[in-house]
Residue frames relative to the residue before (quaternion, step in Angstrom):
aa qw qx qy qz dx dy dz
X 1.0000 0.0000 0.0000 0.0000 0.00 0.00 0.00
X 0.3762 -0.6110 0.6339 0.2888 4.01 -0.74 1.27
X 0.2713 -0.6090 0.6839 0.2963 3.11 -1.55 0.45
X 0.0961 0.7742 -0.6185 0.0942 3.51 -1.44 0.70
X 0.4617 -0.5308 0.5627 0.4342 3.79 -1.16 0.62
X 0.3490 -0.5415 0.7097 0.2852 3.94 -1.33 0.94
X 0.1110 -0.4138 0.9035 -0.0080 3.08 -2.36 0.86
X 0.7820 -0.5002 0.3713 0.0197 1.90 -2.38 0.76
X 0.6579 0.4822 -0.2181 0.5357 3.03 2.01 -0.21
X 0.3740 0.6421 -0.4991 0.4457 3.23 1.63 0.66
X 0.5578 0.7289 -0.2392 0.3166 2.80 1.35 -1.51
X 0.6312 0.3364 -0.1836 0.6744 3.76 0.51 -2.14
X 0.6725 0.5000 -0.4473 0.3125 4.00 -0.50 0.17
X 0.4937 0.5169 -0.3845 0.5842 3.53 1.60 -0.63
X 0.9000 0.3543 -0.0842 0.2397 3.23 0.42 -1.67
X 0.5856 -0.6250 0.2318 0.4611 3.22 1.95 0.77
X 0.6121 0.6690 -0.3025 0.2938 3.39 1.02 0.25
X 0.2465 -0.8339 0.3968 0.2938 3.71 0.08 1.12
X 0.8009 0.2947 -0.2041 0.4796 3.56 0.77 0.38
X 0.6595 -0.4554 0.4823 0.3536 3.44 -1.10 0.32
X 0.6653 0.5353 -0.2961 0.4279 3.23 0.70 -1.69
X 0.8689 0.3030 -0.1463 0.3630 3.16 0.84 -1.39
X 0.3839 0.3170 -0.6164 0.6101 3.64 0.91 1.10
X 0.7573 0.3068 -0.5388 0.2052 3.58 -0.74 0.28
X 0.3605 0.6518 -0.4280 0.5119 3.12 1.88 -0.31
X 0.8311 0.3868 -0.1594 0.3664 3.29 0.04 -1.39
X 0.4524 0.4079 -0.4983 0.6170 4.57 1.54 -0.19
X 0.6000 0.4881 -0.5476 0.3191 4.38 0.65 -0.99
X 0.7369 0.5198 -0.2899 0.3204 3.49 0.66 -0.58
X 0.6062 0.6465 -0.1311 0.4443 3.07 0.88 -1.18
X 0.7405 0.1622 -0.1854 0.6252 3.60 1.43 -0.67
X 0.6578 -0.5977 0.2246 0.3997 3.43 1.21 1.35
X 0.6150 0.5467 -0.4663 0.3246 3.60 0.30 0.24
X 0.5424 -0.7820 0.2935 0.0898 3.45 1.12 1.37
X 0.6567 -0.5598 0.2623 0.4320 3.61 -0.51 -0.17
X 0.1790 0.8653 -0.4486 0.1341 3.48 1.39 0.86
X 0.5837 0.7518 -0.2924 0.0926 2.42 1.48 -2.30
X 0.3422 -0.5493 0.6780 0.3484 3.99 -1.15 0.50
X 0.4268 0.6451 -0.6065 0.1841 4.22 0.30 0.07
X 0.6954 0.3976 -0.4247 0.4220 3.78 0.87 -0.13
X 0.5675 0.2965 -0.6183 0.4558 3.72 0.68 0.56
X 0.8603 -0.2760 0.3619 0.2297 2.71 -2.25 -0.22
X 0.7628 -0.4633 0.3459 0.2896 3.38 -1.27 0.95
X 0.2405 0.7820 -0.5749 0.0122 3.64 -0.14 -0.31
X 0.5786 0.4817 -0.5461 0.3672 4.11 -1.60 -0.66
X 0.6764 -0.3356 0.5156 0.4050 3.36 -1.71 -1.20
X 0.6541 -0.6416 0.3675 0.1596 3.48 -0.93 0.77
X 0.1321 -0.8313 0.4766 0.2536 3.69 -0.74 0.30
X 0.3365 -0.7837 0.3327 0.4023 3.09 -0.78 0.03
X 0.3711 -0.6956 0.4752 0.3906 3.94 -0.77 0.44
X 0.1591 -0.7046 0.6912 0.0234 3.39 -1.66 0.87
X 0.2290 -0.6297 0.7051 0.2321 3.54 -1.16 0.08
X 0.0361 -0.7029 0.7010 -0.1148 3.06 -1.66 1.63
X 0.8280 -0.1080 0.0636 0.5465 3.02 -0.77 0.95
X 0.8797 -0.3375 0.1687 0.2895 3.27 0.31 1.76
X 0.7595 -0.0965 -0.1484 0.6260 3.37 1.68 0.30
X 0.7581 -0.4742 0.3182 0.3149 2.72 -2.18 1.02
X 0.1465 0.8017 -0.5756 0.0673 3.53 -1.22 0.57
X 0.1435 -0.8094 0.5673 0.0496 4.05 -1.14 0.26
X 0.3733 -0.7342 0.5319 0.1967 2.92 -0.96 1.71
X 0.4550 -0.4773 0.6830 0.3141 3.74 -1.60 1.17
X 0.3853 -0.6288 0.6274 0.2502 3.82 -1.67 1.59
X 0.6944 0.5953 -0.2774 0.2940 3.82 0.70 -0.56
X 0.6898 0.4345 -0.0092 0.5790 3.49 1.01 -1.66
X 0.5101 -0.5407 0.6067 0.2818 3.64 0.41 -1.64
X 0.5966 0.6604 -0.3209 0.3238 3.22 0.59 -1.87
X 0.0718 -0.7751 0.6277 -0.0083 3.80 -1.43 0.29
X 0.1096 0.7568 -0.6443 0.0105 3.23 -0.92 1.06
X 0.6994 -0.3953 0.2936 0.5180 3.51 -1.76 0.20
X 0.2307 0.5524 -0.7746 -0.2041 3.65 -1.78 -0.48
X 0.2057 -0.7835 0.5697 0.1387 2.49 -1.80 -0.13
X 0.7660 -0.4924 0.1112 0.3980 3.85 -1.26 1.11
X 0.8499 0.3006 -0.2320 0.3654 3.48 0.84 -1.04
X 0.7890 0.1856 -0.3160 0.4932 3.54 1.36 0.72
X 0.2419 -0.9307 0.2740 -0.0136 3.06 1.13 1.60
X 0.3967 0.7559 -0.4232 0.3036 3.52 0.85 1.30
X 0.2480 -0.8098 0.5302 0.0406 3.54 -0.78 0.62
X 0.0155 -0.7109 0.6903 -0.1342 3.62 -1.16 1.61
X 0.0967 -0.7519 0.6266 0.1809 3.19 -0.89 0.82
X 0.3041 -0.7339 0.5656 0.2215 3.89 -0.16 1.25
X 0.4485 0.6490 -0.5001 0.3571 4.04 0.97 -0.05
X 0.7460 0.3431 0.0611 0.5675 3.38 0.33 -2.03
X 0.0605 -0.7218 0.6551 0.2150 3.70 0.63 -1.22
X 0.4939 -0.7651 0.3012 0.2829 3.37 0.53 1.87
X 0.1104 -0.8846 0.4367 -0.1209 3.57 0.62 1.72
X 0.6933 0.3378 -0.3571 0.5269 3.27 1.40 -0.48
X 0.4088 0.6286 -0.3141 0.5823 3.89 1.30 0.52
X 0.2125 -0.7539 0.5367 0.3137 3.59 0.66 -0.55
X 0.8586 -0.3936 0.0688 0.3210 2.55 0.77 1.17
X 0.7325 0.4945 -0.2442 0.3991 3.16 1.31 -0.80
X 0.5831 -0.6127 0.2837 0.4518 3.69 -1.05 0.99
X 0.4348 -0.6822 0.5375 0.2378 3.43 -1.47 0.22
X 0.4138 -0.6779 0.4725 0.3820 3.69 -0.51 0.75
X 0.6394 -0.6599 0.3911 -0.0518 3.45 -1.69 0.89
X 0.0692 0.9292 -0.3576 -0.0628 3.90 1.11 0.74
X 0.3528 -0.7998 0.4856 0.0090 3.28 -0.35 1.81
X 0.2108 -0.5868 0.6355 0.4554 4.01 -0.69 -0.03
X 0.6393 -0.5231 0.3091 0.4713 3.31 -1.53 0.85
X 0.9046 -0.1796 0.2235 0.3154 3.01 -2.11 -0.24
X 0.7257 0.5038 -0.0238 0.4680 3.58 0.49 -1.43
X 0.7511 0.3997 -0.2573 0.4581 3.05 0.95 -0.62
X 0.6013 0.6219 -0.2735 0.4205 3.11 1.14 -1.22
X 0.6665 0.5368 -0.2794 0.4354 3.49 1.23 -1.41
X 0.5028 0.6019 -0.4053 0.4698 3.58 1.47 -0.75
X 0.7569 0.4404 -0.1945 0.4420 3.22 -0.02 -1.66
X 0.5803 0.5855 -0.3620 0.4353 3.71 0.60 0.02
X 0.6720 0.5437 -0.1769 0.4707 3.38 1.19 -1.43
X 0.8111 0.3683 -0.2030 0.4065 3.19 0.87 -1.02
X 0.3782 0.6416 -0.3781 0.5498 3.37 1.66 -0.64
X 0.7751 0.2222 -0.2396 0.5408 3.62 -0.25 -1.35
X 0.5683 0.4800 -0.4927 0.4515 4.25 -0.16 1.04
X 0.4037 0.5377 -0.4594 0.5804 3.31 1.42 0.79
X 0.4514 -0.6717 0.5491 0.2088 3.32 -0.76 1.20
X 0.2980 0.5795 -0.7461 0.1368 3.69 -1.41 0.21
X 0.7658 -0.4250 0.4821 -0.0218 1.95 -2.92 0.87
X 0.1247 0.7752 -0.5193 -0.3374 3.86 0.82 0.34
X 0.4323 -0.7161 0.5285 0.1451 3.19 -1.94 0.45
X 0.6357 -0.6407 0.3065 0.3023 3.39 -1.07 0.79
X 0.3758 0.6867 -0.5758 0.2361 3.04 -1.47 0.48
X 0.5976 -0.6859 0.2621 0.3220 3.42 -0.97 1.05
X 0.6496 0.4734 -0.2149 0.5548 3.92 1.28 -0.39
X 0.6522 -0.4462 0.5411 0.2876 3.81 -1.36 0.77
X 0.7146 0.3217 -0.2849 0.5520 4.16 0.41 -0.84
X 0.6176 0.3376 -0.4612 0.5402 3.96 0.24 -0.74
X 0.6314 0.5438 -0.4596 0.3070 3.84 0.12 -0.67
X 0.6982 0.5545 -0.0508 0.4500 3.40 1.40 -1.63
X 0.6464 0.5373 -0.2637 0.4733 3.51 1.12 -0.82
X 0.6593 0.5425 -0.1481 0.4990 3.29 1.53 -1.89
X 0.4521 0.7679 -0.4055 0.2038 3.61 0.73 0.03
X 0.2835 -0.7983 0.5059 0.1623 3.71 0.01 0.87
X 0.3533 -0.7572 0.4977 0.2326 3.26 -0.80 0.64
X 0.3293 -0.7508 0.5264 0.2252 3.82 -0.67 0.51
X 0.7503 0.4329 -0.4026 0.2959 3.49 0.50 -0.69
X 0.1065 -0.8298 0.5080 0.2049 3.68 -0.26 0.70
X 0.0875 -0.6548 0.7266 0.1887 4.05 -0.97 0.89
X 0.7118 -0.5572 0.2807 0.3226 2.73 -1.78 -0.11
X 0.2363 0.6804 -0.4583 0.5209 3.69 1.73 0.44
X 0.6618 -0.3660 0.5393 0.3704 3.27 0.08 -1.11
X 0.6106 -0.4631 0.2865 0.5750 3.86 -1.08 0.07
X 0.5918 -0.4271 0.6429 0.2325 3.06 -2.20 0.46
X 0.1000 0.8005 -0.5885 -0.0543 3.74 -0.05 0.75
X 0.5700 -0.6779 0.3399 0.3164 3.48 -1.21 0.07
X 0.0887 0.8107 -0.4813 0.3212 3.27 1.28 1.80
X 0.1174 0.6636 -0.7389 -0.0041 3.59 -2.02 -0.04
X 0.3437 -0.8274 0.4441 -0.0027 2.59 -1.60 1.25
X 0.1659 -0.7116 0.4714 0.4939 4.13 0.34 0.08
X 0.6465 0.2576 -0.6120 0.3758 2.66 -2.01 1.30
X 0.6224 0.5529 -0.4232 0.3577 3.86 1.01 -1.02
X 0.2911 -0.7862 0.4765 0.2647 3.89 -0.48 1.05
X 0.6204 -0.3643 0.4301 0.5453 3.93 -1.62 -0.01
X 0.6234 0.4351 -0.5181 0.3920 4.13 0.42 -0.60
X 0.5135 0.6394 -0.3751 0.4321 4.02 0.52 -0.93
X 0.6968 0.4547 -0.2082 0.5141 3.24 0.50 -1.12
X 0.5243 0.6161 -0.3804 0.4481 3.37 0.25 -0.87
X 0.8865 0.2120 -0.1633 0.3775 2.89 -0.71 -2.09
X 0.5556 0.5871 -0.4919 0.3234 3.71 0.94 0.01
X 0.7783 0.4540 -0.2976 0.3155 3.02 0.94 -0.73
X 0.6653 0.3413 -0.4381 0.4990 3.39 1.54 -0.24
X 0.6740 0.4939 -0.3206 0.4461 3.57 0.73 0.03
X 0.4586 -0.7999 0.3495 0.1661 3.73 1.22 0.40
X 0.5415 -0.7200 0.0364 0.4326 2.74 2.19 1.22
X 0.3642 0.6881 -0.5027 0.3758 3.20 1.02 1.12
């Protein structure tokens, strides 16, 4: 099993779906809200930003809280909590650190040690992954924040996030 931060397009790939757009098309349905959904126009509101929690990319809903996966190459945001209600609904576009970086911050992120965890799929294995290094916060998990830089990282990781 590669190790790798999960997107959201791991996600629509389990679930047979050739697009982001189209697993969220396809949870809008599933939780009955039919083929109303505004998810097939264009991004629109203010932007979120993406973070990596526990080993994948994800974006906090500004309204609700809620968080789900996205991911870099189809950088859209639904919050299936609220169904981005103050938005009318429609998804919100997705703010990535550029290319290069991101790939940085990925490398070093995944050089935190963990436990993988069980489950019957490559993401529940990846997501479930306990971290091992304990600081004195608490574990080193395989998280990032925007603003936190590739040095931050670093020294957490050789300094067990002290």
């Amino acid at each position: 099993m590669e190790e790798k931060i999960i997107t959201a397009k791991d996600y629509a790939m389990r679930e047979g779906a050739a697009s982001v757009r189209e697993r969220i098309e396809n949870i809008c349905k599933k939780q009955g809200k039919g083929n109303e959904t505004p998810i097939t126009g264009e991004p629109k509101g203010k932007p979120v930003n993406a973070e990596i929690n526990f080993g994948q990319w994800i974006a906090r809903c500004p309204d609700c809280k809620g968080a789900e996966a996205v991911d870099p190459d189809e950088p859209i945001f639904y919050c299936f909590s609220c169904g981005n209600f103050s938005n009318d609904g429609h998804p919100r576009h997705v703010l990535f650190p550029p290319e290069k970086e991101r790939k940085a911050i990925e490398k070093e992120i995944l050089k935190r040690p963990v436990k993988v965890g069980m489950g019957t799929h490559y993401i529940e294995r990846l997501t479930m992954a306990i971290p091992v290094t304990m600081t004195k916060e608490g574990l080193l998990a395989r998280s990032w924040m925007p603003g936190e830089t590739l040095d931050e990282i670093k020294r957490q990781n050789k300094t067990g996030g002290r």
